[in-house]
C-alpha positions, 0 to 999 in steps of 0.5 A, a space after each residue: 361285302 362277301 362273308 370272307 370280307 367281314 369283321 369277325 368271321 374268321 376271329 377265334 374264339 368268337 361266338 357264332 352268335 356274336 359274329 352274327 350280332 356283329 355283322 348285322 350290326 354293321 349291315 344296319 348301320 351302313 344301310 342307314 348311312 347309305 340312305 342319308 344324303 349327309 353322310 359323306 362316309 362310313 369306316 369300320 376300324 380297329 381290330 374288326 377291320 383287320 379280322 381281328 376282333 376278340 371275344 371283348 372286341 367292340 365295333 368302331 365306326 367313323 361316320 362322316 357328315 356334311 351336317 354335324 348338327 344333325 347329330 348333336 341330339 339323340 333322337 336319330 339313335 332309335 333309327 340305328 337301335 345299337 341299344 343303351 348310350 353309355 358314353 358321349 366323348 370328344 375326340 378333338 375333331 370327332 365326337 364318340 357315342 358308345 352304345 351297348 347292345 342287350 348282350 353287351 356288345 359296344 359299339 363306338 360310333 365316332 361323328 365328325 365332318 369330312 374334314 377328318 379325312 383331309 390327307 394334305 396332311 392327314 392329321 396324326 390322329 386320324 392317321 392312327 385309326 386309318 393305319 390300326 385297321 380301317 374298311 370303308 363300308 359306305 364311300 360314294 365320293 370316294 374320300 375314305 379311299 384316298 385317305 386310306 391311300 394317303 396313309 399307306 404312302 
């Protein structure tokens, strides 16, 4: 991903600091899901993918996996080092864990299977986070683009 295309770097207002914090955070996450053969998908939603994220803006990502279970305990969080775990919360078919970094940056990291993503129909909810901004970072087969196709038709 070039610079142009990140979170947070043309976002008034925002420390150069925090948009650093912001990208390597997302740079480390999605070099992990990379290396995972689970993770079918990575997103990046809401205002850092529109470069609108403020000063109070946190990281939301759905993470796609063909192995929830993997997930259930938190022992895999130390590999990603997003600092504290604030919160855990369902959301129906995808399950929250907010984390707040050393400088209070949260990150919300939401986990659920590739069914999230079916787009026939696509279901109402996911179709809000798709169409409130959402980015691909890590897609190999290709299913975060036809959902973000399937929410644009």
């Amino acid at each position: 991903m070039h610079r142009d295309d990140r979170t947070a770097s043309g976002s008034a207002g925002i420390s150069p600091e925090r948009v650093a914090e912001t990208e390597e955070i997302i740079d480390r996450v999605t070099q992990w899901a990379a290396g995972r053969h689970d993770v079918v998908g990575l997103l990046l939603a809401g205002s850092c993918a529109r470069n609108a994220a403020r000063p109070d803006s946190d990281i939301d990502l759905v993470l796609l996996t063909a192995d929830e279970s993997r997930y259930s305990d938190h022992a895999w969080t130390d590999e990603l080092a997003l600092g504290k775990l604030v919160r855990t919360r369902s959301w129906g078919p995808i399950g929250e864990r907010r984390f707040a970094t050393a400088s209070g940056l949260e990150v919300e990291l939401n986990i659920g299977s590739p069914d999230w993503a079916l787009t026939n129909p696509v279901d109402p909810g996911t179709r809000r986070v798709v169409t409130d901004g959402a980015r691909p970072l890590h897609d190999p087969d290709a299913v975060l683009a036809a959902l973000i196709q399937a929410c644009r038709s």
